[in-house]
DOMAR-100545 format. One record per residue (C-alpha): residue in one letter; residue number from 1; x negated, y, z. Coordinates in steps of 0.5 Angstrom, whole numbers, plus 500, padded with zeros to 3 digits. Example, Ala and Ser with C-alpha at 12.3 -4.5 7.8 and 13.67 -1.06 7.14 Angstrom:
<sites>
+------+------+-----+-----+-----+
! resn ! resi !  c1 !  c2 !  c3 !
+------+------+-----+-----+-----+
!    A !    1 ! 475 ! 491 ! 516 !
!    S !    2 ! 473 ! 498 ! 514 !
+------+------+-----+-----+-----+
</sites>
This chain:
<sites>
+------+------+-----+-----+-----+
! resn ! resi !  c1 !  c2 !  c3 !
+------+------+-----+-----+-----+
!    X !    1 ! 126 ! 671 ! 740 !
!    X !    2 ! 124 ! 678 ! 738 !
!    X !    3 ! 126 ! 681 ! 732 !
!    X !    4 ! 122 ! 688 ! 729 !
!    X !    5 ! 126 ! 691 ! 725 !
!    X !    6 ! 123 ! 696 ! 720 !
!    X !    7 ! 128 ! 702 ! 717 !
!    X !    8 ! 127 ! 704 ! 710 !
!    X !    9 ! 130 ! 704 ! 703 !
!    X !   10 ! 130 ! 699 ! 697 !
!    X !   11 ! 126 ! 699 ! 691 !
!    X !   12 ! 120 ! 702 ! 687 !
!    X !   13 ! 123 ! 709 ! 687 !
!    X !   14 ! 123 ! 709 ! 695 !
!    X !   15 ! 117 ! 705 ! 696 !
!    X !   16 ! 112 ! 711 ! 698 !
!    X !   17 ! 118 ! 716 ! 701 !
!    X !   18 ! 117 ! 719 ! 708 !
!    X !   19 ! 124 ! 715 ! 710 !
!    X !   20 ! 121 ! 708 ! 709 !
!    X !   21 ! 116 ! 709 ! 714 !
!    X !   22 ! 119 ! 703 ! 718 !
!    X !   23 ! 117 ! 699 ! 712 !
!    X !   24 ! 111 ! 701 ! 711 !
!    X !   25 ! 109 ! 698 ! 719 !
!    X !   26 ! 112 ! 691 ! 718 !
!    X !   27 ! 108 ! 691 ! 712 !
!    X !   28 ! 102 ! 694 ! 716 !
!    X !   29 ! 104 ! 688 ! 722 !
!    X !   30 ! 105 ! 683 ! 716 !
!    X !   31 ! 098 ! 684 ! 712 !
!    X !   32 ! 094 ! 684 ! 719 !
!    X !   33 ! 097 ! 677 ! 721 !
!    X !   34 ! 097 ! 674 ! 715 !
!    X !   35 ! 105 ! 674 ! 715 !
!    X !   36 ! 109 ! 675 ! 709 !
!    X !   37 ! 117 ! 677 ! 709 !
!    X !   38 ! 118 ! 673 ! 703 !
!    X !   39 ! 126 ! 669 ! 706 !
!    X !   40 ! 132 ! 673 ! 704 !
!    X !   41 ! 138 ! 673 ! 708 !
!    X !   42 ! 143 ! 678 ! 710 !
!    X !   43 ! 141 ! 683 ! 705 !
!    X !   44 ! 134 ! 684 ! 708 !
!    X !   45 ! 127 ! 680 ! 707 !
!    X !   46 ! 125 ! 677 ! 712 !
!    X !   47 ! 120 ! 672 ! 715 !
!    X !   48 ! 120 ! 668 ! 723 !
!    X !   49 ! 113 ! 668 ! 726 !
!    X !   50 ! 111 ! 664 ! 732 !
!    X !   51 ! 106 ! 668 ! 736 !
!    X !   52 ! 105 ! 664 ! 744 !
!    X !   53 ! 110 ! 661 ! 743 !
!    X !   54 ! 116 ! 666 ! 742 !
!    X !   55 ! 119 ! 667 ! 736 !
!    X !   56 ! 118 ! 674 ! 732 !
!    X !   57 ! 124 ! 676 ! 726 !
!    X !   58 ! 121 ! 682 ! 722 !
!    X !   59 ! 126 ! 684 ! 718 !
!    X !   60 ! 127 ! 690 ! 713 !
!    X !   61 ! 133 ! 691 ! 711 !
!    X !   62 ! 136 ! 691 ! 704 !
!    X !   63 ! 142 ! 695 ! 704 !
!    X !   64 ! 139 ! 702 ! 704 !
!    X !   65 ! 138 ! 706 ! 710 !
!    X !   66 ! 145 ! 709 ! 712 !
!    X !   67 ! 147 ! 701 ! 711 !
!    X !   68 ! 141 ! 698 ! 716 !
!    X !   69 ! 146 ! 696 ! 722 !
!    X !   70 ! 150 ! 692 ! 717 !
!    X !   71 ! 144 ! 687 ! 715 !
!    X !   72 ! 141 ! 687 ! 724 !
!    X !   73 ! 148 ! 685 ! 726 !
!    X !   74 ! 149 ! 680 ! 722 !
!    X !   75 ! 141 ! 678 ! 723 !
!    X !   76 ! 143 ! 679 ! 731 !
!    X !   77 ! 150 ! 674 ! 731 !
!    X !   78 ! 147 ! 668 ! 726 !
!    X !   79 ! 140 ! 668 ! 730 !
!    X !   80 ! 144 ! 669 ! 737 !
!    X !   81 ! 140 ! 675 ! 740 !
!    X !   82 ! 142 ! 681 ! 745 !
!    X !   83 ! 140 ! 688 ! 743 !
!    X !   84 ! 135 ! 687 ! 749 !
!    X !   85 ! 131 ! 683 ! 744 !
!    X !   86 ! 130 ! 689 ! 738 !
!    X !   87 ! 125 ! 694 ! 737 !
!    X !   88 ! 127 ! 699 ! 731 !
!    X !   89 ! 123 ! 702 ! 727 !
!    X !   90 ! 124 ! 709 ! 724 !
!    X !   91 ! 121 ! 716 ! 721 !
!    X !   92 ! 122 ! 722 ! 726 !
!    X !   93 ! 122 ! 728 ! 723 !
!    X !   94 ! 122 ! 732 ! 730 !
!    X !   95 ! 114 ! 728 ! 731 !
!    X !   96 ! 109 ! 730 ! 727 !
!    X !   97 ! 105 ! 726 ! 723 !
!    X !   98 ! 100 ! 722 ! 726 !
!    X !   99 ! 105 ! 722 ! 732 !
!    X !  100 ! 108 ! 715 ! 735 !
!    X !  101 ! 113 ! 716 ! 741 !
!    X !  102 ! 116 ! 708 ! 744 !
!    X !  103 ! 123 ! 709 ! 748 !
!    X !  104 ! 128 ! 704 ! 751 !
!    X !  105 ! 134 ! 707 ! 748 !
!    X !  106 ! 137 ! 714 ! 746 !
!    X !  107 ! 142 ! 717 ! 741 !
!    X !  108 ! 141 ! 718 ! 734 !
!    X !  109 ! 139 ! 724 ! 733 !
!    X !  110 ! 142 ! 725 ! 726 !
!    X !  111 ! 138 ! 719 ! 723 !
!    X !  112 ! 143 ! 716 ! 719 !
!    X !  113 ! 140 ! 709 ! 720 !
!    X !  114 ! 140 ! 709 ! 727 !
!    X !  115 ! 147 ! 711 ! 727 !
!    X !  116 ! 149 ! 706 ! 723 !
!    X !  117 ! 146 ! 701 ! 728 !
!    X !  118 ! 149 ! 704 ! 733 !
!    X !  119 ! 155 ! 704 ! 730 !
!    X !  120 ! 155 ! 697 ! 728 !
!    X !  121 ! 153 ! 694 ! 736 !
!    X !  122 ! 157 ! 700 ! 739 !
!    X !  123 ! 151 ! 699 ! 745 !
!    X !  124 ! 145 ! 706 ! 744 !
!    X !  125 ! 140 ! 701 ! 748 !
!    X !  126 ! 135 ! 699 ! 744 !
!    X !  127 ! 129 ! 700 ! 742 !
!    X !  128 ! 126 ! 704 ! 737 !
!    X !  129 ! 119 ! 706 ! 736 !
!    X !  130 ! 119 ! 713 ! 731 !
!    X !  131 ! 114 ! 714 ! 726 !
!    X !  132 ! 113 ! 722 ! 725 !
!    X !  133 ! 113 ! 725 ! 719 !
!    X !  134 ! 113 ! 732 ! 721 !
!    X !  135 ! 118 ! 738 ! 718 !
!    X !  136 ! 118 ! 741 ! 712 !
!    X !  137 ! 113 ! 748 ! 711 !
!    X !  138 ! 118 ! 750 ! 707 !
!    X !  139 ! 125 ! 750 ! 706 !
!    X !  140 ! 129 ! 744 ! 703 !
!    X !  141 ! 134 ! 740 ! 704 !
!    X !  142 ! 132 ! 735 ! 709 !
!    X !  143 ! 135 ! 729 ! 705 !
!    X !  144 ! 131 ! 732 ! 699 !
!    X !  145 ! 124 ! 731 ! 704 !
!    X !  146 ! 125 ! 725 ! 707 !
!    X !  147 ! 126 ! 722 ! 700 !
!    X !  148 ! 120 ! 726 ! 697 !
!    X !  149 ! 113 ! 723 ! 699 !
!    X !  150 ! 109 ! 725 ! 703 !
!    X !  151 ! 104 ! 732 ! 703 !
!    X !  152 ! 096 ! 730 ! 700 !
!    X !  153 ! 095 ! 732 ! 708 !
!    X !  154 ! 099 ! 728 ! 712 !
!    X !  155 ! 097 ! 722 ! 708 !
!    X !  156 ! 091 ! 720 ! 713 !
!    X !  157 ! 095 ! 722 ! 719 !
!    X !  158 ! 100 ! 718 ! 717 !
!    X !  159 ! 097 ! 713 ! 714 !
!    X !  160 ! 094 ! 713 ! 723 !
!    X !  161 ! 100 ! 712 ! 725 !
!    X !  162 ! 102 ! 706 ! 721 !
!    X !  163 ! 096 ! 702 ! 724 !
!    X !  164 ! 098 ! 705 ! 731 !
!    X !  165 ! 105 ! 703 ! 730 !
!    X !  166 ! 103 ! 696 ! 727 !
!    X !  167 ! 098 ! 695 ! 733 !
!    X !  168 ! 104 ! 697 ! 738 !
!    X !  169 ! 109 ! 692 ! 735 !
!    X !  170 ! 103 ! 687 ! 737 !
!    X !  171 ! 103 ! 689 ! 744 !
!    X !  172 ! 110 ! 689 ! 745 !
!    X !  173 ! 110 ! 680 ! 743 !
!    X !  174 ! 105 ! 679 ! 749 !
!    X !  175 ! 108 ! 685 ! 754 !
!    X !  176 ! 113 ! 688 ! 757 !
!    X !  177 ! 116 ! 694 ! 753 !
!    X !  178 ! 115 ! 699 ! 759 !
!    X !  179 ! 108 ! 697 ! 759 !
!    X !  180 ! 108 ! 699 ! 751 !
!    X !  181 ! 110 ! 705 ! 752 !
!    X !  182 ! 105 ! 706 ! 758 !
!    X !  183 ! 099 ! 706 ! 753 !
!    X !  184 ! 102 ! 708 ! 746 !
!    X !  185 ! 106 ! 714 ! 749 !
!    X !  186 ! 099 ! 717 ! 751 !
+------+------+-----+-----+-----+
</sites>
């Protein structure tokens, strides 16, 4: 099983958030192979796809950001899969929009989601593919920008990014992560 966990927070006043980016490429990866994240459990919705034979967990947890290793862990014990199995999507503000960058592992950076995921399976070698939403061009609290949407001009790089991710989740079903991260990572 392979599980793509996209990062973000619940609700209408989040939706279009630069921190909910995560959301938005399941989303991306939903509509364009007709899946719907229409199971809830764990505190997260969800769907479980077959793609080849293998078995394909897109999950968007519920529990707000800071909370999103809570829902993974308890997806992880029930469904019984190793950390290898999960790819993390999540906003990156030291990328610019439009930029997508896959790694195997790494630290949290200072994203609360990823520490918190980090801390929930005490293991830092997990997948992620980061969504850039570039920093603000002036100055604000980062939670303040994060939380705000995004700029009229980062829209359509940012709307690139997301088909990008999408399409690099696709290819990480069918193919190895290294050789995914060899094309995407260009």
């Amino acid at each position: 099983m392979k599980c793509i966990v996209g990062l973000g927070n619940p609700g209408k006043k989040y939706e279009k958030t630069r921190h909910n980016v995560g959301f938005m490429v399941i989303d991306q990866l939903a509509a364009d192979n007709h899946w719907k994240l229409n199971q809830e459990k764990f505190k997260s919705l969800y769907t479980i796809e077959h793609v080849n034979g293998e078995k394909v967990l897109l999950l968007k947890p519920q529990t707000y950001m800071n909370l999103s290793g809570e829902a993974l862990r308890a997806f992880a014990d029930y469904y019984d899969f190793e950390i290898d199995d999960f790819l993390v999507i999540y906003d990156d503000l030291d990328l610019p929009p439009g930029k997508v960058r896959l790694r195997q592992k790494g630290g949290h950076g200072g994203h609360n989601g990823i520490r918190n995921i980090i801390d929930h399976f005490h293991d830092k070698s997990f997948k992620r593919l980061r969504v850039g939403i570039g920093r603000p061009s002036v100055p604000m609290p980062v939670v303040d920008y994060v939380l705000g949407s995004f700029d009229k001009d980062q829209q359509e790089p940012v709307q690139d990014s997301i088909h990008k991710a999408a399409k690099a989740c696709e290819a990480w079903i069918e193919r190895p992560f290294q050789e995914v991260m060899n094309e995407y990572n260009q």
